[in-house]
N, CA and C atoms as a LAMMPS dump frame, in Angstrom:
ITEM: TIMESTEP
0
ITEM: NUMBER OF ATOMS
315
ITEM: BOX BOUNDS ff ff ff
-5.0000000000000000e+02 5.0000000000000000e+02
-5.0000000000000000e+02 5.0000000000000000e+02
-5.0000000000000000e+02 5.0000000000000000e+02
ITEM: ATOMS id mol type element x y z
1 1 1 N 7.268 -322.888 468.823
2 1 2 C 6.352 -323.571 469.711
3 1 3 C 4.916 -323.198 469.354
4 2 1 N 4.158 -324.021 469.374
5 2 2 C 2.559 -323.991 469.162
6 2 3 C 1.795 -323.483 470.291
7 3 1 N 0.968 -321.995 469.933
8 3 2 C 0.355 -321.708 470.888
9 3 3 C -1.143 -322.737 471.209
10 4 1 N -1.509 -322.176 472.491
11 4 2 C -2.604 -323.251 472.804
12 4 3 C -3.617 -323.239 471.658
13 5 1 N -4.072 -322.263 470.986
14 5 2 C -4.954 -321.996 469.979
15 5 3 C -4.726 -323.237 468.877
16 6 1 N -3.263 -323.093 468.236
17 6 2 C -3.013 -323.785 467.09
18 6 3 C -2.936 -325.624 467.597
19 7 1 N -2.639 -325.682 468.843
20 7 2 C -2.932 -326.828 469.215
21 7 3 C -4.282 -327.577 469.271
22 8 1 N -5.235 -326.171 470.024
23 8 2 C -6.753 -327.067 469.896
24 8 3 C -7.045 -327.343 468.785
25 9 1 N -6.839 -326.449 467.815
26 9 2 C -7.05 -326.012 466.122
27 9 3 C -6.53 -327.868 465.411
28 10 1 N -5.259 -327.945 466.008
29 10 2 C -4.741 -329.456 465.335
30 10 3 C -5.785 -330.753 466.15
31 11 1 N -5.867 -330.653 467.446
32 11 2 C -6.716 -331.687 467.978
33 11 3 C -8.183 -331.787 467.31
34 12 1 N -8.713 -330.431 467.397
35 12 2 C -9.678 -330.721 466.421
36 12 3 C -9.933 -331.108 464.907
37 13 1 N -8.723 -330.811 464.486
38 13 2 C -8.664 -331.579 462.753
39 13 3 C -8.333 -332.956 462.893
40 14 1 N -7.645 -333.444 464.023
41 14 2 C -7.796 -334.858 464.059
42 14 3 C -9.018 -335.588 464.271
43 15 1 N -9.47 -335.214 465.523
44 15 2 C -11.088 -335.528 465.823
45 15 3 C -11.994 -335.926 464.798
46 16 1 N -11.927 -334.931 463.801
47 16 2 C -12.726 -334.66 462.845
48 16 3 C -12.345 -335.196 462.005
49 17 1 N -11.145 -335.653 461.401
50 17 2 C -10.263 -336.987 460.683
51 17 3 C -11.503 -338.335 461.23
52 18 1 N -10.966 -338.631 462.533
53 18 2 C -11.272 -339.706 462.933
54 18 3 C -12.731 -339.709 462.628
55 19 1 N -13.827 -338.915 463.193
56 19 2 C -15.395 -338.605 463.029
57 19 3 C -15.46 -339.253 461.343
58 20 1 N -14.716 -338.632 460.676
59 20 2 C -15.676 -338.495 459.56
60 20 3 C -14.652 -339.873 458.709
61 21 1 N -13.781 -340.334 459.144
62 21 2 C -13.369 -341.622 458.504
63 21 3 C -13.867 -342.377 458.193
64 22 1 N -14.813 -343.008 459.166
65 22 2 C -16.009 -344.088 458.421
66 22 3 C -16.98 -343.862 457.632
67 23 1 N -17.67 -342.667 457.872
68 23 2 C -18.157 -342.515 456.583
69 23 3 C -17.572 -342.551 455.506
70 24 1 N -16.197 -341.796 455.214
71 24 2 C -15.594 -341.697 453.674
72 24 3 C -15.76 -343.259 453.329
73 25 1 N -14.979 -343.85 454.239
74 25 2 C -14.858 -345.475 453.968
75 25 3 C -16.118 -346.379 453.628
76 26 1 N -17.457 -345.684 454.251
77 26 2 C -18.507 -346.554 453.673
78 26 3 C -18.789 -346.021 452.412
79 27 1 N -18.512 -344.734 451.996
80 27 2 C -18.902 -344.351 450.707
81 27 3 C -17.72 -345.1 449.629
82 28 1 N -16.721 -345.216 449.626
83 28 2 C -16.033 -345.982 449.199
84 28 3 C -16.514 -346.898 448.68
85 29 1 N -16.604 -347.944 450.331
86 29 2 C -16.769 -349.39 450.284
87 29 3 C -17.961 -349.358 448.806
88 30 1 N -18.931 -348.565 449.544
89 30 2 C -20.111 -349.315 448.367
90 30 3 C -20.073 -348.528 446.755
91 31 1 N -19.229 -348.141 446.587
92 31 2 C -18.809 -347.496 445.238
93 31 3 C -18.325 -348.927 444.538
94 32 1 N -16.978 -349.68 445.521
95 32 2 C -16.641 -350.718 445.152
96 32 3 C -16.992 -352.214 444.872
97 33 1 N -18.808 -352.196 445.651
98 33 2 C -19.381 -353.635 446.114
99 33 3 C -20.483 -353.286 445.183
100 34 1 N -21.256 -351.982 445.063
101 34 2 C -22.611 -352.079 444.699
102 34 3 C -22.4 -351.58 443.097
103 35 1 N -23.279 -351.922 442.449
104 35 2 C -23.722 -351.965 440.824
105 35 3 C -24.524 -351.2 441.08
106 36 1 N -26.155 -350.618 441.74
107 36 2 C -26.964 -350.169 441.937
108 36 3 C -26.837 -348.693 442.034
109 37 1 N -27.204 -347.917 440.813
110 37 2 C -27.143 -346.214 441.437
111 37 3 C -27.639 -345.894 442.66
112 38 1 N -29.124 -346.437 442.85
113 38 2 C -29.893 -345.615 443.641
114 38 3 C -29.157 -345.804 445.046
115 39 1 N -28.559 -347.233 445.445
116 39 2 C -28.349 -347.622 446.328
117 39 3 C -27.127 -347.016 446.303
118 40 1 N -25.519 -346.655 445.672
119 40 2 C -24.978 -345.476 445.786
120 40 3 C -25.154 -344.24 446.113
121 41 1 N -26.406 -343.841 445.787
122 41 2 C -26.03 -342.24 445.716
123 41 3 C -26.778 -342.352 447.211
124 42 1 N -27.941 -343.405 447.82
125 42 2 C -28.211 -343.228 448.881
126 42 3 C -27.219 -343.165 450.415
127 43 1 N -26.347 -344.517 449.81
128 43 2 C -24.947 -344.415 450.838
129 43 3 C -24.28 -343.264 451.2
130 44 1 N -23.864 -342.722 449.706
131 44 2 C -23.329 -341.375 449.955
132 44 3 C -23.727 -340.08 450.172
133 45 1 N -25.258 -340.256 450.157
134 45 2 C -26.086 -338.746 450.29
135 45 3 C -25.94 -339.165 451.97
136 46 1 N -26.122 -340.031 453.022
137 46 2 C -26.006 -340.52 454.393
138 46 3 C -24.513 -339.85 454.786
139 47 1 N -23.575 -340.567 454.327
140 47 2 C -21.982 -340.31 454.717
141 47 3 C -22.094 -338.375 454.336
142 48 1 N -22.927 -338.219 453.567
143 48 2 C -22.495 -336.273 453.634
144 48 3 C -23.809 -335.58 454.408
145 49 1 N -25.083 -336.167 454.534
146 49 2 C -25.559 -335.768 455.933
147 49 3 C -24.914 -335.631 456.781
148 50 1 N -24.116 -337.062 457.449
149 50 2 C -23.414 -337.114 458.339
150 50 3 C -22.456 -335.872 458.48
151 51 1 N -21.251 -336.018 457.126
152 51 2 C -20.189 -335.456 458.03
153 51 3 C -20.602 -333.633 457.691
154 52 1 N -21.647 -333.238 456.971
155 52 2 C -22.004 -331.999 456.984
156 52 3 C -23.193 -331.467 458.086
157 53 1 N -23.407 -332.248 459.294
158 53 2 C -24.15 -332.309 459.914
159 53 3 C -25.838 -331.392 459.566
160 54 1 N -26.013 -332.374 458.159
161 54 2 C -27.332 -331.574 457.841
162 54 3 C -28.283 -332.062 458.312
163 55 1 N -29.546 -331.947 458.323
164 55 2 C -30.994 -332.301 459.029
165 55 3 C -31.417 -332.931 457.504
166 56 1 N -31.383 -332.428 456.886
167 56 2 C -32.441 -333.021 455.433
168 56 3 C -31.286 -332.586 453.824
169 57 1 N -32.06 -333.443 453.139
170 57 2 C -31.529 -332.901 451.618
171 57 3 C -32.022 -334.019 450.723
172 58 1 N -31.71 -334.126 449.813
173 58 2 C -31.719 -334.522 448.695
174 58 3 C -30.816 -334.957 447.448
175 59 1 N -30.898 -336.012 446.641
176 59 2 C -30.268 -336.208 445.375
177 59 3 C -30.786 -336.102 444.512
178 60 1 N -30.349 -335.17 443.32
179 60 2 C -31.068 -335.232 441.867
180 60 3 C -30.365 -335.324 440.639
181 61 1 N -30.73 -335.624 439.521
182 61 2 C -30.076 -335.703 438.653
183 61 3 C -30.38 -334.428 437.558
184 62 1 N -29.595 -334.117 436.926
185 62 2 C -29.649 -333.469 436.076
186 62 3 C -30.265 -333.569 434.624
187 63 1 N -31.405 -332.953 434.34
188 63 2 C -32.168 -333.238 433.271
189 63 3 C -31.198 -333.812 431.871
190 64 1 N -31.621 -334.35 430.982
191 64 2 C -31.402 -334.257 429.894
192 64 3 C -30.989 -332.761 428.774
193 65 1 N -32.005 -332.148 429.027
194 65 2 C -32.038 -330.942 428.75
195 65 3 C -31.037 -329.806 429.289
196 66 1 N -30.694 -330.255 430.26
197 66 2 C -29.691 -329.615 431.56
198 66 3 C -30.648 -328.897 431.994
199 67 1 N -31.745 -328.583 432.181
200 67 2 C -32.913 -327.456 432.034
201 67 3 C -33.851 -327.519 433.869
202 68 1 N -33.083 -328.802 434.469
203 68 2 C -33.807 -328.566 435.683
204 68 3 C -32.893 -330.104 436.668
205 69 1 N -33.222 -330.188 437.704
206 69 2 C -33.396 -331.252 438.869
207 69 3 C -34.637 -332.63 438.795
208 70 1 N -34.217 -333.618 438.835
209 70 2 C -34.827 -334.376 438.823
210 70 3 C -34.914 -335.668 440.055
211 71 1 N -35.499 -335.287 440.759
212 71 2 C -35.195 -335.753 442.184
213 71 3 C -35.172 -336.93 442.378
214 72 1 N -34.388 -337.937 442.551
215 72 2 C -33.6 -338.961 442.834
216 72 3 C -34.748 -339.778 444.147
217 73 1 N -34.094 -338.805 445.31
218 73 2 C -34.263 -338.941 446.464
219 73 3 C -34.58 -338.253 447.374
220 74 1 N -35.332 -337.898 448.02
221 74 2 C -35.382 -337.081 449.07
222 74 3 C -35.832 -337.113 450.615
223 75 1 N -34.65 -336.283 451.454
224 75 2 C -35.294 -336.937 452.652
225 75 3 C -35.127 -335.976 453.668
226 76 1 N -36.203 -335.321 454.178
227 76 2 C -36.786 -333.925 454.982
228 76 3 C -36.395 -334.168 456.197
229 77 1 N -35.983 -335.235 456.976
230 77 2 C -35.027 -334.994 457.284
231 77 3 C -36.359 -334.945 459.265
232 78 1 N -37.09 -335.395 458.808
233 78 2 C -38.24 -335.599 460.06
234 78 3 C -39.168 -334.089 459.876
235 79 1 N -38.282 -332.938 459.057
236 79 2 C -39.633 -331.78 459.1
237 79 3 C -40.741 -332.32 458.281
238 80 1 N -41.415 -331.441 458.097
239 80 2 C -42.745 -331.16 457.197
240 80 3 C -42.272 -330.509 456.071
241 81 1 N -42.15 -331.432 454.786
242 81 2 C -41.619 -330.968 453.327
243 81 3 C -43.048 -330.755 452.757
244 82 1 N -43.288 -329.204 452.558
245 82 2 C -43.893 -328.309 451.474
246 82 3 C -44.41 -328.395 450.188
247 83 1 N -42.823 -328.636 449.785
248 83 2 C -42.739 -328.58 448.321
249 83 3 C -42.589 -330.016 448.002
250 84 1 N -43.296 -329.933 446.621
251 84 2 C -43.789 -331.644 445.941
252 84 3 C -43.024 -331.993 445.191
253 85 1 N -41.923 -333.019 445.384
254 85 2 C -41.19 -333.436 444.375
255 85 3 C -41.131 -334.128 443.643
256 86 1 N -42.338 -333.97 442.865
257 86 2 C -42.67 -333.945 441.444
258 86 3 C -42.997 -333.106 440.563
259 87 1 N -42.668 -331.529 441.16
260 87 2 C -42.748 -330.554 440.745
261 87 3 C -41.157 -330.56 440.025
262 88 1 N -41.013 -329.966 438.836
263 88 2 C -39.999 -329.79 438.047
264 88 3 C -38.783 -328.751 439.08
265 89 1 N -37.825 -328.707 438.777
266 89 2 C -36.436 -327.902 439.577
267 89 3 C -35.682 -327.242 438.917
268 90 1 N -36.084 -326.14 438.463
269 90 2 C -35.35 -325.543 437.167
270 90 3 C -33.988 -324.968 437.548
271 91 1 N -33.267 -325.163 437.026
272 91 2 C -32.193 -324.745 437.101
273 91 3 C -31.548 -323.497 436.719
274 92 1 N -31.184 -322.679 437.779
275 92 2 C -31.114 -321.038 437.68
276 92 3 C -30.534 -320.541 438.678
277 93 1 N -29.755 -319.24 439.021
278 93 2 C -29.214 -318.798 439.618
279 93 3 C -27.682 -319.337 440.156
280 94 1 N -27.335 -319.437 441.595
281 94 2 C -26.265 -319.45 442.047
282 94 3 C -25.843 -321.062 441.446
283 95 1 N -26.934 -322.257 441.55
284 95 2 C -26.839 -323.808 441.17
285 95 3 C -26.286 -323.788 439.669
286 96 1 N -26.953 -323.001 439.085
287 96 2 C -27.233 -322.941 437.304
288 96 3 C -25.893 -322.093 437.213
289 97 1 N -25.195 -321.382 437.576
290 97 2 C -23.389 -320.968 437.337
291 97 3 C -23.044 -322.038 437.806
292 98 1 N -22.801 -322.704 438.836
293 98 2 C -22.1 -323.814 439.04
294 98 3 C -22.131 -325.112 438.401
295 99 1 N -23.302 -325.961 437.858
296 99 2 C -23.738 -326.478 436.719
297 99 3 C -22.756 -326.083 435.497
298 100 1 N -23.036 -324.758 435.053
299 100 2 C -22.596 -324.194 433.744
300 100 3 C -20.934 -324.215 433.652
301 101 1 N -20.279 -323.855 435.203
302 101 2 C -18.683 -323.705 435.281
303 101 3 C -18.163 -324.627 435.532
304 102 1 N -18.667 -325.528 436.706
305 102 2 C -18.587 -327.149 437.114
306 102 3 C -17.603 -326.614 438.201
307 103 1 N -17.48 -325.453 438.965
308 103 2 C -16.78 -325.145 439.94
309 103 3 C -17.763 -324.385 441.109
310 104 1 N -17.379 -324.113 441.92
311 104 2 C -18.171 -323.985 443.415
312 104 3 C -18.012 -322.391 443.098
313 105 1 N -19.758 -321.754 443.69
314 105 2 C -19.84 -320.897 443.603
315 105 3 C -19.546 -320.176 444.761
């Protein structure tokens, strides 16, 4: 028998099924309808705001060089963004192992 714990534990993985279903599905959808990068990666940078309940972020691409970030997109998300993104994003530390291994640090 399932204690009450492992029960809320399952109600909430459903919830959270259901929550975050439409997003997967719009990222989908427009993988399948749109030709347009920018307009991809914008769909799907939205659907992982969403289901990562972030305030701000960004998309970038990866230099040529592999040597830095090249910012796509960015969106602060209503703060006051600082830093100028047109300033170069070098790539180093915890990002730059994961880059290099292609696995989560």
């Amino acid at each position: 028998m399932n204690t009450h714990e492992e029960q809320r534990a399952n109600l909430e993985a459903l919830f959270r099924n259901i929550v975050e279903s439409p997003d997967l599905l719009a990222s989908a959808r427009v993988l399948l309808e749109r030709r347009e990068f920018e307009t991809i990666a914008r769909t799907i940078f939205a659907a992982c705001k969403t289901l990562l309940g972030a305030a701000a972020g960004y998309v970038a691409l990866l230099s040529d060089d592999g040597t830095r970030n090249e910012i796509l997109y960015l969106d602060p998300g209503g703060y006051e963004c600082t830093a100028d993104p047109n300033l170069p994003m070098p790539i180093r530390g915890l990002r730059g192992q994961a880059y290099r291994s292609g696995k989560a640090v």
